[in-house]
FIFIGU-71955 format. One line per field, with one value per atom (N, C-alpha, C): x, z, y; atom name; residue in three letters. Coordinates in Angstrom, 3 decimals. Layout:
N
x c(X_...)
z c(Z_...)
y c(Y_...)
atomo c(CA_...)
residuo c(Ala_...)
END
This chain:
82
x c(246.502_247.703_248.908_249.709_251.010_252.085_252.877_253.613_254.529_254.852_256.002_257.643_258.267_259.701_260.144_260.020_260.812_260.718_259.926_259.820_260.392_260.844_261.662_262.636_262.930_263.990_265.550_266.102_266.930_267.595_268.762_269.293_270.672_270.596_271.853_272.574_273.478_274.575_275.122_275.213_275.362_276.270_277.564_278.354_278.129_278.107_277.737_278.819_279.808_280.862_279.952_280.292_280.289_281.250_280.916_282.116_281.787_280.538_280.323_279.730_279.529_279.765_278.556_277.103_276.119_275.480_274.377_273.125_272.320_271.060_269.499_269.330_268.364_268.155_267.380_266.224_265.466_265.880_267.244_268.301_269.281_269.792_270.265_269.495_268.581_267.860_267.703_267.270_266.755_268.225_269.392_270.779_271.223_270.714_270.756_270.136_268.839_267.908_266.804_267.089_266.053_264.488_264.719_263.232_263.250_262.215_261.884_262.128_261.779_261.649_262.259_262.548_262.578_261.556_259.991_258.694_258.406_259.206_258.903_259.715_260.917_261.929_261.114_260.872_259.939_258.706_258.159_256.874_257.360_258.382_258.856_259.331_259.665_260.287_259.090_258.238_256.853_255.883_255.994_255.505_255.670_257.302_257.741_258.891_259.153_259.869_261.312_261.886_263.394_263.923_264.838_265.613_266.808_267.501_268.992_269.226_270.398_271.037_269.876_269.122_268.002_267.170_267.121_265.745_264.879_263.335_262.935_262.753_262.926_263.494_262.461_261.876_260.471_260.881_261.745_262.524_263.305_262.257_262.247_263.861_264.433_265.656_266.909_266.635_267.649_268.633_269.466_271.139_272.257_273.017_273.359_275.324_275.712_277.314_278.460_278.203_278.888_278.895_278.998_278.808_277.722_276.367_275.513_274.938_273.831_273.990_272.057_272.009_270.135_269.924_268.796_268.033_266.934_266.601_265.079_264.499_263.477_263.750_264.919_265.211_266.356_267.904_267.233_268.736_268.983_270.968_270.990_272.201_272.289_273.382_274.327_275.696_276.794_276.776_276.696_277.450_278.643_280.138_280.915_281.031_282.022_282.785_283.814_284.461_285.710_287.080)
z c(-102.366_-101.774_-102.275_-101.879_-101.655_-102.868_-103.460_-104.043_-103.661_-103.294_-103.136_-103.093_-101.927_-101.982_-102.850_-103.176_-103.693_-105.583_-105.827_-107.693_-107.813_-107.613_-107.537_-108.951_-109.535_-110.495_-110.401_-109.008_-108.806_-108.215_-109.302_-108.730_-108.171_-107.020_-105.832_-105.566_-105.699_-105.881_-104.135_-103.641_-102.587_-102.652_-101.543_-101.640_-100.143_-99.988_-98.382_-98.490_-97.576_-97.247_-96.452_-96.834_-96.148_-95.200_-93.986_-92.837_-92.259_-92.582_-92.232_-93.044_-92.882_-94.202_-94.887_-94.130_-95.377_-94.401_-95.073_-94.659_-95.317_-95.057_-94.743_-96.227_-97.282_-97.820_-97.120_-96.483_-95.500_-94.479_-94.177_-93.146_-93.793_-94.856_-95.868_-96.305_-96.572_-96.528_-95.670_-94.396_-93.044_-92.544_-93.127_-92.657_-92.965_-94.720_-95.309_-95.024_-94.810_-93.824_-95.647_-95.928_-97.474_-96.927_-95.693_-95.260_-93.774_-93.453_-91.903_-90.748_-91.105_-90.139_-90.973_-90.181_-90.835_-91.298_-90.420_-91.666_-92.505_-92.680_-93.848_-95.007_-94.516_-95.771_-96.173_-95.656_-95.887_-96.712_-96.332_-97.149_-98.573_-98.702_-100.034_-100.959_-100.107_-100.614_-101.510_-100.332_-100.820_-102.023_-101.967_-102.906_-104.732_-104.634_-105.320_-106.156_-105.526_-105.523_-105.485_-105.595_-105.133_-106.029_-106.661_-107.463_-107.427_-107.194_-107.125_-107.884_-109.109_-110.189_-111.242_-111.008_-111.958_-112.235_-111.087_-111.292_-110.014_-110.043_-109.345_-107.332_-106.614_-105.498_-104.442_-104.229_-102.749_-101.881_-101.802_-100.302_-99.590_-98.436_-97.589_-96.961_-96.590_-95.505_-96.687_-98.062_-99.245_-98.521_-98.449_-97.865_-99.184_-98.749_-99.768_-99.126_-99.907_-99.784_-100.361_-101.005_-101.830_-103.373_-104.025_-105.460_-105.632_-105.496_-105.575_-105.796_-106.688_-107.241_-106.451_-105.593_-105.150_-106.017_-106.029_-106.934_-106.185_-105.474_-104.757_-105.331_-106.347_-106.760_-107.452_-107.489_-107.787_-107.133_-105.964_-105.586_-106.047_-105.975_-106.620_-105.378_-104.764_-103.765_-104.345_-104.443_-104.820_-103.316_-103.211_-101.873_-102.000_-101.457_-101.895_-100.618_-100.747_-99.749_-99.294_-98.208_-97.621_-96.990)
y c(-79.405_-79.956_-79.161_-78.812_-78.091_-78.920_-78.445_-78.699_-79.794_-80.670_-81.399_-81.087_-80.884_-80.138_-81.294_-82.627_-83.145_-83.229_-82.067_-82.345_-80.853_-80.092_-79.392_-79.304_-78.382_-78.535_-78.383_-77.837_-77.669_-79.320_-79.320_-80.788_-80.270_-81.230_-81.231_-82.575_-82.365_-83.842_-84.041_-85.086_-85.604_-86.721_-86.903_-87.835_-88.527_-89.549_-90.411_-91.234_-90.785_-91.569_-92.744_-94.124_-95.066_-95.663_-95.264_-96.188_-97.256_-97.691_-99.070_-100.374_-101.862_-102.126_-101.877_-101.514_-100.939_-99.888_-99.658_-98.724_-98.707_-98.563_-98.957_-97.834_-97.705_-96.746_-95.891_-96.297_-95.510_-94.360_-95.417_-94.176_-93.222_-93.873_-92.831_-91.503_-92.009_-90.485_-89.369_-90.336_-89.739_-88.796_-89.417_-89.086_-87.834_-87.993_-86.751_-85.619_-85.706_-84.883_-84.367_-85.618_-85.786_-86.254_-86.559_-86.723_-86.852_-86.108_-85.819_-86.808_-88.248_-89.000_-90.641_-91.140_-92.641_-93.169_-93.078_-93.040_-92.424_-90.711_-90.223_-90.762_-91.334_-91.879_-93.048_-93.981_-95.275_-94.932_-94.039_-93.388_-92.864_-92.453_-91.655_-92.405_-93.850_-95.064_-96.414_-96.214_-96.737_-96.300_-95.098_-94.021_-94.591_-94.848_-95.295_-93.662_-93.211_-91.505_-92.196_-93.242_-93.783_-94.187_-93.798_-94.693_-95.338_-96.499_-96.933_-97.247_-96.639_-97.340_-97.217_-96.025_-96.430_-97.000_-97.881_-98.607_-98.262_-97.857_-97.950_-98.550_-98.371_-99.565_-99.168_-100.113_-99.995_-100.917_-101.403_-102.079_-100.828_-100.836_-99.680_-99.833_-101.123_-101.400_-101.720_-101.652_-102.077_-101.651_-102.958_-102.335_-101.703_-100.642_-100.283_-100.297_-100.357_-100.833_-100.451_-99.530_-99.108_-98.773_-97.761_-97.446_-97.534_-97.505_-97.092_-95.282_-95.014_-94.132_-93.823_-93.208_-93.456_-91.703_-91.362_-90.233_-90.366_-89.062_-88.955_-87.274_-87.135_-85.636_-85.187_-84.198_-83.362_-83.896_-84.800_-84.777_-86.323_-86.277_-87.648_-87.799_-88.884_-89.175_-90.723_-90.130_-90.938_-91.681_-92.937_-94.095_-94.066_-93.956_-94.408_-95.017_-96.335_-97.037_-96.174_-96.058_-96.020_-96.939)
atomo c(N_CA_C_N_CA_C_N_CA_C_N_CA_C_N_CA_C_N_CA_C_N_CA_C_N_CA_C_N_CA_C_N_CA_C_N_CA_C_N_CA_C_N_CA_C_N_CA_C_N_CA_C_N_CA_C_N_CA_C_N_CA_C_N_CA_C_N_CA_C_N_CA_C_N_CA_C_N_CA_C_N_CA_C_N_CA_C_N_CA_C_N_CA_C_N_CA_C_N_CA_C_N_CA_C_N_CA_C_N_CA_C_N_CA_C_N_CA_C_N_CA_C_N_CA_C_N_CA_C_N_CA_C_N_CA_C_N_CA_C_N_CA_C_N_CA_C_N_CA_C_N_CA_C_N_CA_C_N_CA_C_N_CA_C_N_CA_C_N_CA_C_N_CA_C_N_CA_C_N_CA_C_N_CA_C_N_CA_C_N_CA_C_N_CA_C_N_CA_C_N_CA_C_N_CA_C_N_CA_C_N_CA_C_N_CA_C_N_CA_C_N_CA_C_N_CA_C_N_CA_C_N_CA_C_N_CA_C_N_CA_C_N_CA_C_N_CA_C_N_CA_C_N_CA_C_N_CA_C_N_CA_C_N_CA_C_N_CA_C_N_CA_C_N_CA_C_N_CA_C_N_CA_C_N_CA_C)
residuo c(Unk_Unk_Unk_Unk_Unk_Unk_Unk_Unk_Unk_Unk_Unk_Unk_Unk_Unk_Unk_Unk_Unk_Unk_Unk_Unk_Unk_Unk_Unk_Unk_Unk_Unk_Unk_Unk_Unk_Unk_Unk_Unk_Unk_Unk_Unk_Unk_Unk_Unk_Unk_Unk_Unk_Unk_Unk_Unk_Unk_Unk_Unk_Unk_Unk_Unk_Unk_Unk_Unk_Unk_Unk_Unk_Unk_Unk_Unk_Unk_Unk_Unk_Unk_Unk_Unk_Unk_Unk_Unk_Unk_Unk_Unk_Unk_Unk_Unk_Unk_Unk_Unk_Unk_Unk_Unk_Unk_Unk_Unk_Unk_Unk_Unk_Unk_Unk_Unk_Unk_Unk_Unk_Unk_Unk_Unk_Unk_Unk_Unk_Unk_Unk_Unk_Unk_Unk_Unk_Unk_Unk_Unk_Unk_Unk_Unk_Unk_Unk_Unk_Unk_Unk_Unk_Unk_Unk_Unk_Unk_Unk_Unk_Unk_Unk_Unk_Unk_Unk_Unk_Unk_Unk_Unk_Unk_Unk_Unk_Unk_Unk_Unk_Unk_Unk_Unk_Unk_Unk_Unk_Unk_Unk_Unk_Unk_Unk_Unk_Unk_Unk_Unk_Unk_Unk_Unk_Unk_Unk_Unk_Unk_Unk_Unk_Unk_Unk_Unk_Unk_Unk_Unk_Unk_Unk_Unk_Unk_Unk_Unk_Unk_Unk_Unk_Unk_Unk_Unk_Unk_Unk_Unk_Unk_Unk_Unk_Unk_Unk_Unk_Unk_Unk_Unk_Unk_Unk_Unk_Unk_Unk_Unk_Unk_Unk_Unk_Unk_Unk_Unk_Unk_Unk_Unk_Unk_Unk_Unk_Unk_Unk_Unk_Unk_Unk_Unk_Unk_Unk_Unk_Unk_Unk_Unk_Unk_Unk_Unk_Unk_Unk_Unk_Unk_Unk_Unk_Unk_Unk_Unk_Unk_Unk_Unk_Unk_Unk_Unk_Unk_Unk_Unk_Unk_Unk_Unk_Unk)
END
């Protein structure tokens, strides 16, 4: 099996303006283009590869709202509100 793009050592910082009052973690990803499909974000989520705030998170639809800090791999994405 192939290496995984997401264990990677290169870390990349990401900011997601929020303009509405949440979003899906699943679609957050998918948004970012951190995973192929909305089942691949759900799958990466299931996996258990997700972290919000540091803790582990397998709620595929976790609404997220602001200040939230998610980490998938190398990359780590700031939520901010607007």
């Amino acid at each position: 099996m192939a290496p995984s793009r997401y264990a990677r050592t290169i870390m990349a910082e990401h900011t997601f303006p929020l303009t509405r009052p949440h979003v899906a973690l699943c679609d957050l990803l998918k948004l970012l283009a951190l995973a192929d499909s909305g089942g691949h974000a759900k799958t990466l989520i299931a996996e258990g590869l997700v972290t919000v705030d540091g803790k582990l998170e397998t709620r595929k639809t976790r609404k997220l709202t602001g200040g939230e800090v998610v980490r998938l791999g190398g990359e780590t994405i700031r939520v901010k509100a607007t």
